[in-house]
C-alpha positions in Angstrom: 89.8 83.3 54.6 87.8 86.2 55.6 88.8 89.6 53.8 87.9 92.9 55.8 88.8 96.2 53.3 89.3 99.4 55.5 88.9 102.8 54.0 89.0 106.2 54.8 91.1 109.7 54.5 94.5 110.2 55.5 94.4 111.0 59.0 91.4 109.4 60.5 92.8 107.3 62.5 92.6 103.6 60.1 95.9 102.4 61.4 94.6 102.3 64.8 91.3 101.3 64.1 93.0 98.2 62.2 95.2 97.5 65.0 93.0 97.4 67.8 91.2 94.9 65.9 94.0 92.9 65.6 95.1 93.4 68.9 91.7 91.9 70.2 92.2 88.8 67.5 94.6 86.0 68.3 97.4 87.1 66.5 98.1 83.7 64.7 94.8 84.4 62.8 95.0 87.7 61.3 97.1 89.5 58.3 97.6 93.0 57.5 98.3 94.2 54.1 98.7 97.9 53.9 97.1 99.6 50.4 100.6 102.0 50.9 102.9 99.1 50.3 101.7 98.8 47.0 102.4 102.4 45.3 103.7 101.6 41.6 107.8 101.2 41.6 108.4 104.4 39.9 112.4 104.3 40.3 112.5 104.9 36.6 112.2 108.3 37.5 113.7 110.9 38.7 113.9 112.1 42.5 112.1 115.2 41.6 109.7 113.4 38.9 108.7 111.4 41.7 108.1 114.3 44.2 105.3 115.4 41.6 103.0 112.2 41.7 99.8 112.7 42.9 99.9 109.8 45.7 96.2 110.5 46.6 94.9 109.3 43.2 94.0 105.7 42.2 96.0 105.5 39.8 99.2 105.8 42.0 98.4 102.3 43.0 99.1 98.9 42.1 96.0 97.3 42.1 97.1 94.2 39.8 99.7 93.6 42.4 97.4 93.9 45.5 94.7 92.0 43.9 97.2 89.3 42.7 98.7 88.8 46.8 95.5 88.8 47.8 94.2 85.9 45.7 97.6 84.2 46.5 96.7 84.1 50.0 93.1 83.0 49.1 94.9 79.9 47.8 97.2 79.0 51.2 100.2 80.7 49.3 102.6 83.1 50.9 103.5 86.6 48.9 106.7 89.4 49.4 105.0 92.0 50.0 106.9 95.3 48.9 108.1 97.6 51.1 107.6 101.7 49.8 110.2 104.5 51.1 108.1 107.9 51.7 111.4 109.6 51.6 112.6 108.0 48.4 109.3 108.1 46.9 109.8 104.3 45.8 110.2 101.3 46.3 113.3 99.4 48.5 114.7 96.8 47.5 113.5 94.8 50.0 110.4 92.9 51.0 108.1 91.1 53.6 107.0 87.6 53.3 103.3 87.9 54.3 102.1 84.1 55.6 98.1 83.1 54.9 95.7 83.6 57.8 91.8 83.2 58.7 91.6 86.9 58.4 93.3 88.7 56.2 92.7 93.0 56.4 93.4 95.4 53.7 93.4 99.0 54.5 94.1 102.1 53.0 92.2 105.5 51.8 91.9 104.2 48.2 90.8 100.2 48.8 87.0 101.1 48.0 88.0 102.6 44.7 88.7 99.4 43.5 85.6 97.3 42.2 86.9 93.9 41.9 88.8 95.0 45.5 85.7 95.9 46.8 83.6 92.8 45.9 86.4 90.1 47.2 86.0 91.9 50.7 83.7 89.9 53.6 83.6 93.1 55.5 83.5 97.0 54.2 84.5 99.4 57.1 84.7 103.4 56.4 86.6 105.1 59.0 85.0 108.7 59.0 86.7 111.4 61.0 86.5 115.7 60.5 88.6 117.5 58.4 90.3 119.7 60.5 91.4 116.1 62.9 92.7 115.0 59.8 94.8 117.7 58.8 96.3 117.9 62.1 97.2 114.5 62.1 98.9 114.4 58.7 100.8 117.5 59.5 102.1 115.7 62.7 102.6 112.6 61.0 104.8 113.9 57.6 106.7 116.3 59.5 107.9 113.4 62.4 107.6 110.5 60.7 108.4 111.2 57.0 110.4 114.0 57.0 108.4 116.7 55.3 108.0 120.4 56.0 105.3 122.2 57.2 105.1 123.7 53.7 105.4 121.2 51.8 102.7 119.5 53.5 100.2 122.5 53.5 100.7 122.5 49.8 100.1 118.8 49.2 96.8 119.2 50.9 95.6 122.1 49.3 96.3 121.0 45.8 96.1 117.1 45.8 94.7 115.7 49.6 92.4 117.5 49.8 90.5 117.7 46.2 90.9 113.5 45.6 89.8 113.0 49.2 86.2 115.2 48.0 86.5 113.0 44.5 87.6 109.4 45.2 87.8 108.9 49.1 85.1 110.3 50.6 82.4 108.5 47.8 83.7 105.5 48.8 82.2 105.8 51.9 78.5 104.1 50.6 80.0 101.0 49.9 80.9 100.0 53.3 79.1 97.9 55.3 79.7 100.1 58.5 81.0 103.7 58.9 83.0 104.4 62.3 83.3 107.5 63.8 86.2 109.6 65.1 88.3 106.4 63.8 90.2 104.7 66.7 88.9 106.4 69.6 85.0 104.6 68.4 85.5 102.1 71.2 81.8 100.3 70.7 82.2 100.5 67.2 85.8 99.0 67.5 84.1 96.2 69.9 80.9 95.5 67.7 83.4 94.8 64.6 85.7 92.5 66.2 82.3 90.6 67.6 81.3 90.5 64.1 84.8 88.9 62.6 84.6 86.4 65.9 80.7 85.2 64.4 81.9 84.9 61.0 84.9 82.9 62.4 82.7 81.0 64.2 80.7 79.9 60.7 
């Protein structure tokens, strides 16, 4: 199995570059584990407890679990992957059986931050875009897709986002193996990483 980690801040466009890579792969061969499936299961607390968690902050994250379904699938086994509510700020009571593939990615702003993450990945990629892009995009996204005002969104920029992006994300960034620029819309660097994955298939 090879294991590409994707990194980068909120907003630069790491969902799309993931799925144009997958979209170029034959799908039978890759899996996608998303870093925000894997927030800790805080429905001990309460609704409003919960709406104080600094999400942007390794420590929100599940790392055992991730690390755990990612060495399952190492092994040929299949995992549930949980399945987190923004709106609920927890996790359902569902799941998603993810199935072992040749490639498996893992992306999310935090994956770097993890060392023993870090060193099981073939593959480092750093999606890097400007600030301002990202802001925009995260406004768009929390206010369509997850319900959020736009000053509730302002605020959770200015006083988490934004200072853990400078601390934890943004770091991370000399660990990969290759930075990509203005995330999805790279389309040479979106090409020179799938002709990579297809070589190391090929070996």
């Amino acid at each position: 199995m090879i294991i590409i980690g994707i990194a980068g801040g909120t907003g630069s466009g790491k969902t799309t570059v993931v799925n144009k890579i997958a979209n170029s792969l034959p799908e039978e061969n890759v899996t996608i584990l998303p870093q925000d499936a894997y927030y800790k299961d805080n429905c001990q607390l309460t609704f409003e407890d919960r709406q104080k968690i600094n999400y942007d902050h390794p420590n929100s994250i599940d790392f055992d679990l991730l690390l755990k379904h990612i060495q399952d699938l190492k092994r040929g086994g299949n995992v549930e992957q949980p399945i987190y509510s923004y709106t609920t700020h927890s996790r359902s009571n569902d799941y998603k059986i993810v199935h072992p593939k040749e490639i498996l990615i893992v992306e999310g702003i935090l994956v770097f931050t993890n060392k023993e993450l870090r060193d099981m990945c073939d593959i480092k990629i750093f999606v890097h875009t400007d600030a301002d892009d990202r802001l925009i995009r995260r406004i768009k996204r929390d206010i369509t897709e997850r319900g959020r005002d736009i000053e509730e969104v302002l605020t959770r920029y200015e006083k988490t986002l934004k200072p853990m992006h400078n601390q934890f994300i943004e770091p991370t960034m000399k660990y990969a193996d290759m930075i990509v620029p203005v995330g999805g819309e790279n389309k040479v660097a979106i090409d020179i990483l799938t002709s990579m994955i297809k070589e190391k298939i090929g070996k």
